[in-house]
Jmol script that loads the backbone (N, CA, C; Angstrom):
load data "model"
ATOM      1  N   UNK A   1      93.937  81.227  99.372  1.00  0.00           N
ATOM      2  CA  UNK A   1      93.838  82.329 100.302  1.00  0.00           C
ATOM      3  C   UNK A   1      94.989  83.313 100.065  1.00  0.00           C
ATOM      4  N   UNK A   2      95.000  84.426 100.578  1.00  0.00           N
ATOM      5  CA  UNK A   2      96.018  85.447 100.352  1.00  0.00           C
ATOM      6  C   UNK A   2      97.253  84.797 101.630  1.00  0.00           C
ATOM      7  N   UNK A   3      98.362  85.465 101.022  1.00  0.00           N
ATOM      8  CA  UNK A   3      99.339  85.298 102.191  1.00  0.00           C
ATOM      9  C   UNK A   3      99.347  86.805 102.775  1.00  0.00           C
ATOM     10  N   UNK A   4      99.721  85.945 103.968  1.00  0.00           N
ATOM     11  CA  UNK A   4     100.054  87.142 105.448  1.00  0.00           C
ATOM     12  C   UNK A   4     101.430  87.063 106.019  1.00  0.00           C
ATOM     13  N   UNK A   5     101.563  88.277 106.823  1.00  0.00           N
ATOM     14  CA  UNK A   5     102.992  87.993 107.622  1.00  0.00           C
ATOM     15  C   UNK A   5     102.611  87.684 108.566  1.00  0.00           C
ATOM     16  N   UNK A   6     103.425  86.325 109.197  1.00  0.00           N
ATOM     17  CA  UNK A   6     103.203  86.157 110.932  1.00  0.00           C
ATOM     18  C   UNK A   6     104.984  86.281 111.682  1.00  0.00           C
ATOM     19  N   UNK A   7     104.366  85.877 112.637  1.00  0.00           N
ATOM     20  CA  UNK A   7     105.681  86.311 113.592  1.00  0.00           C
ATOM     21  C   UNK A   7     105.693  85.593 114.287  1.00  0.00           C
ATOM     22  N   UNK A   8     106.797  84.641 114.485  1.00  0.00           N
ATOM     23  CA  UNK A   8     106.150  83.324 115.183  1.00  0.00           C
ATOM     24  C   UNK A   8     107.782  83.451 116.452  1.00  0.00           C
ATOM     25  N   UNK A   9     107.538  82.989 117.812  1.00  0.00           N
ATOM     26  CA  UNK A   9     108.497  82.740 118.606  1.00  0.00           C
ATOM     27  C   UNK A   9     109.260  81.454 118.659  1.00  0.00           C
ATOM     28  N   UNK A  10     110.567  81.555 118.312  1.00  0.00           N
ATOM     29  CA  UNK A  10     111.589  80.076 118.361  1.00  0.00           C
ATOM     30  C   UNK A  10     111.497  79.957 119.368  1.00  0.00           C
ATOM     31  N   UNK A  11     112.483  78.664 119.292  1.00  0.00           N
ATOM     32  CA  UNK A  11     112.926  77.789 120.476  1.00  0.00           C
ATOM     33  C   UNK A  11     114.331  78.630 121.199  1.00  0.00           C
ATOM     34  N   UNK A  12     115.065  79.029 120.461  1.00  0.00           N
ATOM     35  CA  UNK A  12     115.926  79.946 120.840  1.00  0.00           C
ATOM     36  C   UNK A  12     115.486  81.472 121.229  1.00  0.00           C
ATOM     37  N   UNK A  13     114.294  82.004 121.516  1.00  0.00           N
ATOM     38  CA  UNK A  13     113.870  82.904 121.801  1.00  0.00           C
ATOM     39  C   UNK A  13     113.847  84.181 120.679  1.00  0.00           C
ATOM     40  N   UNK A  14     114.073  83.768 119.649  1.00  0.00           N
ATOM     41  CA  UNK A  14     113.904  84.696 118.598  1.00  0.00           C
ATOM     42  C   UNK A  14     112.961  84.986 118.187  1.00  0.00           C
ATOM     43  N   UNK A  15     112.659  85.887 117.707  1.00  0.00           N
ATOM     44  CA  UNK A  15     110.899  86.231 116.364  1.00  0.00           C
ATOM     45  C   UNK A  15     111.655  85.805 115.024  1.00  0.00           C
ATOM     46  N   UNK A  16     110.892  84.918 114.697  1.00  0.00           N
ATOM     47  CA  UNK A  16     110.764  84.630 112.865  1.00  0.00           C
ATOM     48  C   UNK A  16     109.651  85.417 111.966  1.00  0.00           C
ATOM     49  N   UNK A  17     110.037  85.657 111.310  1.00  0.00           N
ATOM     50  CA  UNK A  17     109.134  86.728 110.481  1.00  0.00           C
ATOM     51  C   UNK A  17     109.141  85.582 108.899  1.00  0.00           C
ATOM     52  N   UNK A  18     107.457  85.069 108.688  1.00  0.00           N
ATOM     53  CA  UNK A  18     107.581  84.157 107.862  1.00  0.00           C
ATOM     54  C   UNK A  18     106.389  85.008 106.659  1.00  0.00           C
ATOM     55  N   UNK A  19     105.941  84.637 105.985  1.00  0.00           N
ATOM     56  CA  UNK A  19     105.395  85.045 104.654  1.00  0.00           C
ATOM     57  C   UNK A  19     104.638  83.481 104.637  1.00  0.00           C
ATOM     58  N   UNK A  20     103.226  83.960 105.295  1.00  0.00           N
ATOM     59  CA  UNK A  20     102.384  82.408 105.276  1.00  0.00           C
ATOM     60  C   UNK A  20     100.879  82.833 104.560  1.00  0.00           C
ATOM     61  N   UNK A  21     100.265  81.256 104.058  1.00  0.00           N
ATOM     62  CA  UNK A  21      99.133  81.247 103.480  1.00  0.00           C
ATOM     63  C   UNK A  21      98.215  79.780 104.195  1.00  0.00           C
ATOM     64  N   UNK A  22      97.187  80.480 103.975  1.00  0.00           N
ATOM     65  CA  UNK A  22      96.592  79.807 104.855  1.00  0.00           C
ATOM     66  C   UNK A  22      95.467  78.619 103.894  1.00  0.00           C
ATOM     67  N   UNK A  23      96.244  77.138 104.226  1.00  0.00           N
ATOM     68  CA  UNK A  23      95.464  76.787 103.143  1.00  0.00           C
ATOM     69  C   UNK A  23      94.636  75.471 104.097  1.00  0.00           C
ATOM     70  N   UNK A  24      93.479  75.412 104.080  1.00  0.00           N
ATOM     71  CA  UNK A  24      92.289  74.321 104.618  1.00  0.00           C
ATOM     72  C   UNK A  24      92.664  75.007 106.230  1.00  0.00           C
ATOM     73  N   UNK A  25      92.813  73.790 107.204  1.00  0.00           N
ATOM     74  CA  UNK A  25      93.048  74.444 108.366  1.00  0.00           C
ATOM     75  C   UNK A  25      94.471  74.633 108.961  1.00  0.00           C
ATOM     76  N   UNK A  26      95.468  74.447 107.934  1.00  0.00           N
ATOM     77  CA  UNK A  26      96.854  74.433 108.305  1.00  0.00           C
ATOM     78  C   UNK A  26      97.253  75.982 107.424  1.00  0.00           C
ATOM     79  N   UNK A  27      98.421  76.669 108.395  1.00  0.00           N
ATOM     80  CA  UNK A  27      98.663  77.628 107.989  1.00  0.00           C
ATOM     81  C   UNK A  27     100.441  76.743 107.386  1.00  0.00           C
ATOM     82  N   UNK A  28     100.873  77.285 106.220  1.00  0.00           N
ATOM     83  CA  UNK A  28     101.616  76.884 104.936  1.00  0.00           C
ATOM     84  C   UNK A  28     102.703  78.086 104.828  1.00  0.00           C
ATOM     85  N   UNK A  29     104.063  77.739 105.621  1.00  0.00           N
ATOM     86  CA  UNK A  29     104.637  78.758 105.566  1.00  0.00           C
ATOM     87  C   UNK A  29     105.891  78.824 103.943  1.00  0.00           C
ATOM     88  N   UNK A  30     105.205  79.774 103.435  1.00  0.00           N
ATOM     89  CA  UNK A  30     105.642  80.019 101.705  1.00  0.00           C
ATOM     90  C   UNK A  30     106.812  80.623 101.544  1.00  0.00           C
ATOM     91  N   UNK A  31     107.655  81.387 102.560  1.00  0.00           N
ATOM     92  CA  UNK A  31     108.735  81.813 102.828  1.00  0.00           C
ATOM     93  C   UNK A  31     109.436  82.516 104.321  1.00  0.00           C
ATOM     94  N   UNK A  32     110.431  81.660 104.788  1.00  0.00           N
ATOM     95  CA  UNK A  32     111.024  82.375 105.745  1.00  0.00           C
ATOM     96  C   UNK A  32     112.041  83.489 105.777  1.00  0.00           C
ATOM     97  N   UNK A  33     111.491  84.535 106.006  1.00  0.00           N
ATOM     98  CA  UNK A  33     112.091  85.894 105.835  1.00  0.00           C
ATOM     99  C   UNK A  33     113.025  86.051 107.038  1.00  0.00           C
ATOM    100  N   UNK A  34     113.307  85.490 108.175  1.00  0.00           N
ATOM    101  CA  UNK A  34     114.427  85.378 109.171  1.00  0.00           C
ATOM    102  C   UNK A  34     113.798  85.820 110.733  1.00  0.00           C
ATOM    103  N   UNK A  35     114.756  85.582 111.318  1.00  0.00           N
ATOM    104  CA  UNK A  35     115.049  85.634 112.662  1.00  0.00           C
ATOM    105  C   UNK A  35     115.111  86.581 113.535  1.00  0.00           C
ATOM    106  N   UNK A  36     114.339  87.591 114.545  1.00  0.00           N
ATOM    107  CA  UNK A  36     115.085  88.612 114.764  1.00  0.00           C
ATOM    108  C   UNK A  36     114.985  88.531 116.114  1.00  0.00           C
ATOM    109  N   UNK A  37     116.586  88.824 116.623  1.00  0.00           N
ATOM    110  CA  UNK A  37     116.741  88.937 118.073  1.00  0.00           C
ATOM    111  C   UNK A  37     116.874  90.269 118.564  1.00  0.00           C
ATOM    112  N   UNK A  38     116.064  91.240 118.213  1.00  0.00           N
ATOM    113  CA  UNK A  38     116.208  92.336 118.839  1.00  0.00           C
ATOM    114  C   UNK A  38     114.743  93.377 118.302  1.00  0.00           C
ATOM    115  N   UNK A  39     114.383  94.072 118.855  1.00  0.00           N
ATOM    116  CA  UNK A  39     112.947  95.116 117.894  1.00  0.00           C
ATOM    117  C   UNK A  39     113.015  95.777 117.060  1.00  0.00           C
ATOM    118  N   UNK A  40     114.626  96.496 116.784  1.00  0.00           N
ATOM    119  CA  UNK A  40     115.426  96.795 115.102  1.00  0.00           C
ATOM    120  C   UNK A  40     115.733  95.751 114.481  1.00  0.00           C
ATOM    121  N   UNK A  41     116.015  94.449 114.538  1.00  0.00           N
ATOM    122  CA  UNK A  41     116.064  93.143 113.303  1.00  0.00           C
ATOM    123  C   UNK A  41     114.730  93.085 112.883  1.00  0.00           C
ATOM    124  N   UNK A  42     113.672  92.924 114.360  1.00  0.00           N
ATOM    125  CA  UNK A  42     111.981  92.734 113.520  1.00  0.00           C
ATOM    126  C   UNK A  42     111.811  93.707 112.775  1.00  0.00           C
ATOM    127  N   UNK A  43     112.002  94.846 113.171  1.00  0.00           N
ATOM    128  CA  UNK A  43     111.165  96.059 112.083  1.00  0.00           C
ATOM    129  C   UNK A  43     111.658  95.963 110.824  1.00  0.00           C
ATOM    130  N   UNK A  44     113.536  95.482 111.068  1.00  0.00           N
ATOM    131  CA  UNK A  44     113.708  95.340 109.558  1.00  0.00           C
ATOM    132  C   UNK A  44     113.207  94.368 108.759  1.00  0.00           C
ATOM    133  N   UNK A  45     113.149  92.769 109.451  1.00  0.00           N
ATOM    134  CA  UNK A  45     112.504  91.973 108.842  1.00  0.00           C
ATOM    135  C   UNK A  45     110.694  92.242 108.390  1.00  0.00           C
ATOM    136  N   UNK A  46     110.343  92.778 109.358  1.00  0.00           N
ATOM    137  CA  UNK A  46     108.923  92.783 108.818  1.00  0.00           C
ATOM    138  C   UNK A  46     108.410  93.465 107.499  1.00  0.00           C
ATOM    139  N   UNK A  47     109.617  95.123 107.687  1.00  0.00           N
ATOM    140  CA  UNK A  47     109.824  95.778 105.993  1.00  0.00           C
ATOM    141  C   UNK A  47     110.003  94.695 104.982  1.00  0.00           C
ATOM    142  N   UNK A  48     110.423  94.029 105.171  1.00  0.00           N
ATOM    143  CA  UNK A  48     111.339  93.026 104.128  1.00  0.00           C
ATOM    144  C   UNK A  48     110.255  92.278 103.840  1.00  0.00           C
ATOM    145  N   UNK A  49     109.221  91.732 104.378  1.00  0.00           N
ATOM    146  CA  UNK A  49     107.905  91.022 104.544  1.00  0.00           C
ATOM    147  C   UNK A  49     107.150  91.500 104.069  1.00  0.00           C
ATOM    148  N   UNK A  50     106.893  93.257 103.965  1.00  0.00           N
ATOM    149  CA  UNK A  50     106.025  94.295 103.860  1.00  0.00           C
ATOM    150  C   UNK A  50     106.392  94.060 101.993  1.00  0.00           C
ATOM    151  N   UNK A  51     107.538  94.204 101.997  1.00  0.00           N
ATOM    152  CA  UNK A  51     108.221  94.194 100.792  1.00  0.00           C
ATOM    153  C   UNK A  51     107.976  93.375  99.668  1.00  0.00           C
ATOM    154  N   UNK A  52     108.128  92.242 100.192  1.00  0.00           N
ATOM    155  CA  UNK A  52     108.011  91.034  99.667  1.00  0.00           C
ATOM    156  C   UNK A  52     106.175  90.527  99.099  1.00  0.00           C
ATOM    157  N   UNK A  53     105.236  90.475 100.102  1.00  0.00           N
ATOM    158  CA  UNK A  53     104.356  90.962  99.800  1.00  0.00           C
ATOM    159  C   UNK A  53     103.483  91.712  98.702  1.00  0.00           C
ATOM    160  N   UNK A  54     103.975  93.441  98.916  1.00  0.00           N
ATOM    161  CA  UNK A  54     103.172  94.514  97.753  1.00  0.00           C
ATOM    162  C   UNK A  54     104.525  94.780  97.508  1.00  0.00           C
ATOM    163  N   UNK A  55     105.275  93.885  96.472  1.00  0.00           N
ATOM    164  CA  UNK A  55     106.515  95.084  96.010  1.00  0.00           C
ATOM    165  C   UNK A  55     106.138  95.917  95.141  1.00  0.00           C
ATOM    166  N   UNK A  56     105.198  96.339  94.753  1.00  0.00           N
ATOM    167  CA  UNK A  56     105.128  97.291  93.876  1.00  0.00           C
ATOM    168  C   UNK A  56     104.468  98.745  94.771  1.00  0.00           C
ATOM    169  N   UNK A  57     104.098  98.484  95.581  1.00  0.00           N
ATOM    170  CA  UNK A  57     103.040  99.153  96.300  1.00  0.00           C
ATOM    171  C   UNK A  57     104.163 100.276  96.711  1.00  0.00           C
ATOM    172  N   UNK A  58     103.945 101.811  96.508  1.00  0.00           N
ATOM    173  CA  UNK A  58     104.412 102.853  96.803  1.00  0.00           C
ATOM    174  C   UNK A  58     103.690 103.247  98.553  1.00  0.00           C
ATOM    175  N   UNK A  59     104.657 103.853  98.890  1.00  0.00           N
ATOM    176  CA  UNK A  59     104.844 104.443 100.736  1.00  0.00           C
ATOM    177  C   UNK A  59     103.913 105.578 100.161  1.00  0.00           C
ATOM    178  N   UNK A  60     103.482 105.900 101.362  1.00  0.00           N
ATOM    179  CA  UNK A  60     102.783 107.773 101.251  1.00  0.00           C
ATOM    180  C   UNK A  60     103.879 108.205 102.567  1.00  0.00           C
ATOM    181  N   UNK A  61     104.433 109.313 102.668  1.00  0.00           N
ATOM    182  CA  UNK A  61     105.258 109.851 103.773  1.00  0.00           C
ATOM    183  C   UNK A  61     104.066 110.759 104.588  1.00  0.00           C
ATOM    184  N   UNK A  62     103.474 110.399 105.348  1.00  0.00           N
ATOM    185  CA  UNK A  62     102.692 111.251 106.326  1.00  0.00           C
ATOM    186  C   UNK A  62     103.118 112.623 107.189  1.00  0.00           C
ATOM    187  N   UNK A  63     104.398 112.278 107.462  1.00  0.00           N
ATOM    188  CA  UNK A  63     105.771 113.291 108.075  1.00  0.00           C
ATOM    189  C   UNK A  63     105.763 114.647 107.155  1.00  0.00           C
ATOM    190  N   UNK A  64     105.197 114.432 105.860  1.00  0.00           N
ATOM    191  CA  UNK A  64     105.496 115.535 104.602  1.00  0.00           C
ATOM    192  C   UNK A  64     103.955 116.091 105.320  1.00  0.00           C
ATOM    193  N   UNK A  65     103.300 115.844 105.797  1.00  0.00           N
ATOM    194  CA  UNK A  65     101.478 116.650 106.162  1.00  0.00           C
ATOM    195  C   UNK A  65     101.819 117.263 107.186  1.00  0.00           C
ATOM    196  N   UNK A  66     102.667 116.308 108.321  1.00  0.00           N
ATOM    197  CA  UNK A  66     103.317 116.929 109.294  1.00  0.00           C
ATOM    198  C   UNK A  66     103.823 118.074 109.730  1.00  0.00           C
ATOM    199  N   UNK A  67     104.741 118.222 108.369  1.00  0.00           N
ATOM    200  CA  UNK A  67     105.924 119.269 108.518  1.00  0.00           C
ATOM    201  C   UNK A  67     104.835 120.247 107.703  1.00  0.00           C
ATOM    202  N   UNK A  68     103.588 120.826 106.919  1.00  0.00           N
ATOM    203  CA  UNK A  68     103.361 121.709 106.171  1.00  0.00           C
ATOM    204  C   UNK A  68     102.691 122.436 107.231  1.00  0.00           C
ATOM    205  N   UNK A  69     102.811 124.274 106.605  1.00  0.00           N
ATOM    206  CA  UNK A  69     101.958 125.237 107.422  1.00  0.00           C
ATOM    207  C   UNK A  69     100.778 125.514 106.833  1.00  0.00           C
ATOM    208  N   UNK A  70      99.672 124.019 107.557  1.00  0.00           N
ATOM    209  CA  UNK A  70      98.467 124.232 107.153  1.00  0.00           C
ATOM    210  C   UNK A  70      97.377 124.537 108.135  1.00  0.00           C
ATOM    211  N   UNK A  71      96.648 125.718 108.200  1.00  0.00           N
ATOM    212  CA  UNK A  71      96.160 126.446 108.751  1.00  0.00           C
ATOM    213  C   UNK A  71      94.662 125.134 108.963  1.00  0.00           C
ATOM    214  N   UNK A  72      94.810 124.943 110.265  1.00  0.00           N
ATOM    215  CA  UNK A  72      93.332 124.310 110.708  1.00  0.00           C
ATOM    216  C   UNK A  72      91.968 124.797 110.171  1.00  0.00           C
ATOM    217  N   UNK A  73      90.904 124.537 109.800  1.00  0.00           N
ATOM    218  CA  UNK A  73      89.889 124.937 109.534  1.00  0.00           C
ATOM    219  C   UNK A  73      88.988 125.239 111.096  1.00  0.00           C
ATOM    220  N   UNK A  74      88.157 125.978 111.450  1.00  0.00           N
ATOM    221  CA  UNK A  74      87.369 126.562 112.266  1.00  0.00           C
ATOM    222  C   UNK A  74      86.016 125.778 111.722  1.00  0.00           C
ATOM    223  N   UNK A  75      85.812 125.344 112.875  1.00  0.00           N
ATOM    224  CA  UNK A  75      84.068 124.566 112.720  1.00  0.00           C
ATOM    225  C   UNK A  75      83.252 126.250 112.866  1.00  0.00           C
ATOM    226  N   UNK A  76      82.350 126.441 112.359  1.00  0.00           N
ATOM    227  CA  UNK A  76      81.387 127.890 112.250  1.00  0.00           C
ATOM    228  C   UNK A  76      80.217 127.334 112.735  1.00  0.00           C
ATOM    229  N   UNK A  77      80.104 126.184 111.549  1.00  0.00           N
ATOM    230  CA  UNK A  77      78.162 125.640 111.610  1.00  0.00           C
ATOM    231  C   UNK A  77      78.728 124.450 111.261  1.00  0.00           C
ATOM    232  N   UNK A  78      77.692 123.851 112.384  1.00  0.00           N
ATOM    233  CA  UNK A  78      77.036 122.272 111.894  1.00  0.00           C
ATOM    234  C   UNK A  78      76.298 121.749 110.903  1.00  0.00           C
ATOM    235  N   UNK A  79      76.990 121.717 109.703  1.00  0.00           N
ATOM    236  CA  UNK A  79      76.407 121.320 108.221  1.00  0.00           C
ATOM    237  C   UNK A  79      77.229 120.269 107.642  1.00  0.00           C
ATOM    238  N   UNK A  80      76.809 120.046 106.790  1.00  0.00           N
ATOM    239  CA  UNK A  80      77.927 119.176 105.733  1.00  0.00           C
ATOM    240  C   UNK A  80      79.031 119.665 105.204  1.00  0.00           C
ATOM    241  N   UNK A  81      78.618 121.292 104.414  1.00  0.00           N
ATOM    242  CA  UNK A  81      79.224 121.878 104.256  1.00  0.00           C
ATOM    243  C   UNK A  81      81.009 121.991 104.642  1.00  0.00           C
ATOM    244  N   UNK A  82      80.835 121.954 106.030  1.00  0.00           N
ATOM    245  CA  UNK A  82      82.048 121.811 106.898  1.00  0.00           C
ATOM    246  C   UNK A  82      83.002 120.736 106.455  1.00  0.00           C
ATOM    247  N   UNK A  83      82.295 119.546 106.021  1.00  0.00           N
ATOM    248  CA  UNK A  83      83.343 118.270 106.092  1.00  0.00           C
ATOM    249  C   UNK A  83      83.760 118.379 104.288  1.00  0.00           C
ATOM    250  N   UNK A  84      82.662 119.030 103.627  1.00  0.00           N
ATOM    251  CA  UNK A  84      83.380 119.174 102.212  1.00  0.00           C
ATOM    252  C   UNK A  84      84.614 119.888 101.816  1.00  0.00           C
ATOM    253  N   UNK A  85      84.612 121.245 103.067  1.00  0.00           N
ATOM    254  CA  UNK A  85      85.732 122.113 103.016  1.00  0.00           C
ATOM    255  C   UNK A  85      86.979 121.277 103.397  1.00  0.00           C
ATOM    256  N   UNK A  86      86.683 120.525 104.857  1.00  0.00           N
ATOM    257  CA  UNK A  86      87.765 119.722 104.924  1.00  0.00           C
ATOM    258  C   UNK A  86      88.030 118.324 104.074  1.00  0.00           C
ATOM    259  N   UNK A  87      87.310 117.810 103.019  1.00  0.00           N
ATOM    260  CA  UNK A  87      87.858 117.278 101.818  1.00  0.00           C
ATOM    261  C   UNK A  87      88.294 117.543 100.956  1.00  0.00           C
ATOM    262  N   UNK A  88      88.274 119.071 100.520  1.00  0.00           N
ATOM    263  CA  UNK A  88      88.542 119.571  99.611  1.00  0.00           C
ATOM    264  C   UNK A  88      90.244 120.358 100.282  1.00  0.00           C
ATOM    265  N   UNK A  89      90.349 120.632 101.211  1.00  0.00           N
ATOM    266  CA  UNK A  89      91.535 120.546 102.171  1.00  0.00           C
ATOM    267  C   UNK A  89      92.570 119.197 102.106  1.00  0.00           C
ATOM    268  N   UNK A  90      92.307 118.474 102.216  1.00  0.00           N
ATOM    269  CA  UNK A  90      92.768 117.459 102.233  1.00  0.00           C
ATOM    270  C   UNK A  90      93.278 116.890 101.233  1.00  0.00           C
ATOM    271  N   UNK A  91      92.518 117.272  99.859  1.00  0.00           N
ATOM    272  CA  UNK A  91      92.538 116.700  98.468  1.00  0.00           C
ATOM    273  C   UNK A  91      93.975 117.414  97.817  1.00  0.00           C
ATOM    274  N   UNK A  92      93.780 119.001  98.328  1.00  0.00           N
ATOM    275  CA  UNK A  92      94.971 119.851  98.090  1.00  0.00           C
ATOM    276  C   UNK A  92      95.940 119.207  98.751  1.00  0.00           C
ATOM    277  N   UNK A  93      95.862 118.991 100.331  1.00  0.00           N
ATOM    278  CA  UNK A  93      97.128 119.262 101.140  1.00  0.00           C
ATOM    279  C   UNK A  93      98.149 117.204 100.793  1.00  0.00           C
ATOM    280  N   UNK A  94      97.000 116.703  99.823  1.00  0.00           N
ATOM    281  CA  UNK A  94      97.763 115.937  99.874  1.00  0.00           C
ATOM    282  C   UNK A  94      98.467 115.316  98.326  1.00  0.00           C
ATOM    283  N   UNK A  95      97.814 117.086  97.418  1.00  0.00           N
ATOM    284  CA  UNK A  95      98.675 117.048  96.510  1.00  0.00           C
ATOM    285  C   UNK A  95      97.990 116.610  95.220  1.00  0.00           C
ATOM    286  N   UNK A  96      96.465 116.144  95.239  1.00  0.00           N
ATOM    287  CA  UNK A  96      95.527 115.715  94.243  1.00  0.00           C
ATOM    288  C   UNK A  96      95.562 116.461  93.134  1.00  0.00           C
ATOM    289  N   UNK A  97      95.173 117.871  93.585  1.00  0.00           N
ATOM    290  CA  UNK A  97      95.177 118.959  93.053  1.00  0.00           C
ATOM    291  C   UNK A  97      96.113 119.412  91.701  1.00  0.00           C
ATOM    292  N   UNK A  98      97.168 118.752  91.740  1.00  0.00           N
ATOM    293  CA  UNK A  98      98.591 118.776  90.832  1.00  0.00           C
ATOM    294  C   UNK A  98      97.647 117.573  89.547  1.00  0.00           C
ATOM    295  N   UNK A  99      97.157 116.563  89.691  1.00  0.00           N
ATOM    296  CA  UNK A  99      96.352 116.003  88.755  1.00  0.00           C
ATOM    297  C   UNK A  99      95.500 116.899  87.923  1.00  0.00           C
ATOM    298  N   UNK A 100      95.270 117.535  88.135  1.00  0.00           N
ATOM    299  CA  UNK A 100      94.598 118.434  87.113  1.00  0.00           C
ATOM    300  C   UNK A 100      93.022 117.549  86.519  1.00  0.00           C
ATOM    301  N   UNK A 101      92.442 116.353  87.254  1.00  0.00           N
ATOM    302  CA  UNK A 101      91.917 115.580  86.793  1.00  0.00           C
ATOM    303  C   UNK A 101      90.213 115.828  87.412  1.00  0.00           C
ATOM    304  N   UNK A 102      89.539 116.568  87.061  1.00  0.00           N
ATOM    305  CA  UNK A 102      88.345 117.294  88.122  1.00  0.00           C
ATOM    306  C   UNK A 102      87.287 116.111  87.514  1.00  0.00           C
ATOM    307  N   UNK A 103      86.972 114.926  86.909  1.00  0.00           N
ATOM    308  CA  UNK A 103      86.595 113.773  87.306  1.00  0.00           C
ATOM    309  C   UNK A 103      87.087 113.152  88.771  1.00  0.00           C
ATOM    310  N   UNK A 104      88.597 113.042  88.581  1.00  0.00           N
ATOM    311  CA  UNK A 104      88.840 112.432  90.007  1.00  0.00           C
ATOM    312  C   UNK A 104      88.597 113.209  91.411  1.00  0.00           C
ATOM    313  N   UNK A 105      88.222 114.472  90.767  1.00  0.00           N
ATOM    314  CA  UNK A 105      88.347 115.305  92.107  1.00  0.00           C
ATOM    315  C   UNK A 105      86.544 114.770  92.671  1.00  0.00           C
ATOM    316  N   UNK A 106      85.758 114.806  91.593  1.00  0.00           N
ATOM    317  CA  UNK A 106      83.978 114.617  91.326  1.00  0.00           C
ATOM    318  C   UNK A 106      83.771 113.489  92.258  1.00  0.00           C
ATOM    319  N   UNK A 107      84.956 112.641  92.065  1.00  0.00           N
ATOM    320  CA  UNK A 107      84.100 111.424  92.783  1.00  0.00           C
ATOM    321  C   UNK A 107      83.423 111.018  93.989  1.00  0.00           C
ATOM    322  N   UNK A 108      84.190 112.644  94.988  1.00  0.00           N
ATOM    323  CA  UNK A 108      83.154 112.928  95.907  1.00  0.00           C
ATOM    324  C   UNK A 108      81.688 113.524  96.019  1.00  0.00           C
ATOM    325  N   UNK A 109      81.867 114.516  94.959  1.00  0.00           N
ATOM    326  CA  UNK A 109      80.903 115.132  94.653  1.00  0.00           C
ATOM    327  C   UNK A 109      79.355 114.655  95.421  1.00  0.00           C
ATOM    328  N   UNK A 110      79.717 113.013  95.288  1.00  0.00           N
ATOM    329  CA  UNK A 110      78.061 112.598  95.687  1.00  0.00           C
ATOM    330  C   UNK A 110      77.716 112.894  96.686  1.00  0.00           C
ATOM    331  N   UNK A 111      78.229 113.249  97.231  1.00  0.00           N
ATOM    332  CA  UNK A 111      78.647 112.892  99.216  1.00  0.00           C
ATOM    333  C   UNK A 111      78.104 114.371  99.378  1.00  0.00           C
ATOM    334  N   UNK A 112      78.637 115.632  98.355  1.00  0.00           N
ATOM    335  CA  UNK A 112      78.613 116.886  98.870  1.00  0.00           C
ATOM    336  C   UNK A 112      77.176 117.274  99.009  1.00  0.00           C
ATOM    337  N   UNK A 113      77.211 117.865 100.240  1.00  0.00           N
ATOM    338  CA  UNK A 113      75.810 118.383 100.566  1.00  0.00           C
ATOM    339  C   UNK A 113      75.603 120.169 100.509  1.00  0.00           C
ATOM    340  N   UNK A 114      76.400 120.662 100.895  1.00  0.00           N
ATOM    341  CA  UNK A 114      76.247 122.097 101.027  1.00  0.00           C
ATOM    342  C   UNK A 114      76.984 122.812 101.286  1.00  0.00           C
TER     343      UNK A 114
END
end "model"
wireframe off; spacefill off
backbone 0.3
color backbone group
């Protein structure tokens, strides 16, 4: 089975943040990532879990969509049309566009209606 993070409560009232797999009907804890007595130790431990996990796996910063001056689209008509503009919005605003790769851009294509 894949491993998961759980969060389990001590005896001393702490959160443990463990790195478990779940094997037959017993869950198999594969590494203890620590203790946290406070909701800044968990968040850090759980990163650390997050970490441990997909270390290879790159963040997307959502805060960067946040901060841009991107002009809302106006619904006009009820078509498809509408939701292609806002994929094709989206594809830019989140930088696709810099790929230069109009296969990868196609792969919606199927979807597009009008």
């Amino acid at each position: 089975m894949t491993p998961f993070i759980r969060r389990v409560r001590t005896a001393s009232g702490a959160v443990a943040v463990q790195i478990v797999e779940k094997q037959g009907r017993k869950n198999v804890v594969l590494k203890h990532v620590g203790s946290a007595h406070s909701e800044a130790e968990l968040a850090v431990l759980m990163q650390a879990a997050r970490e441990e996990l997909h270390p290879d796996q790159l963040a997307f910063d959502f805060g960067a969509l946040e901060q841009s001056k991107v002009e809302p689209l106006q619904v006009t008509h009820m078509q498809a049309g509408v939701l292609w503009k806002v994929l094709e919005q989206a594809y830019a605003d989140l930088a696709f566009d810099v790929l230069d790769d109009e296969a990868f851009k196609q792969m919606g294509d199927c979807c597009r209606f009008g």
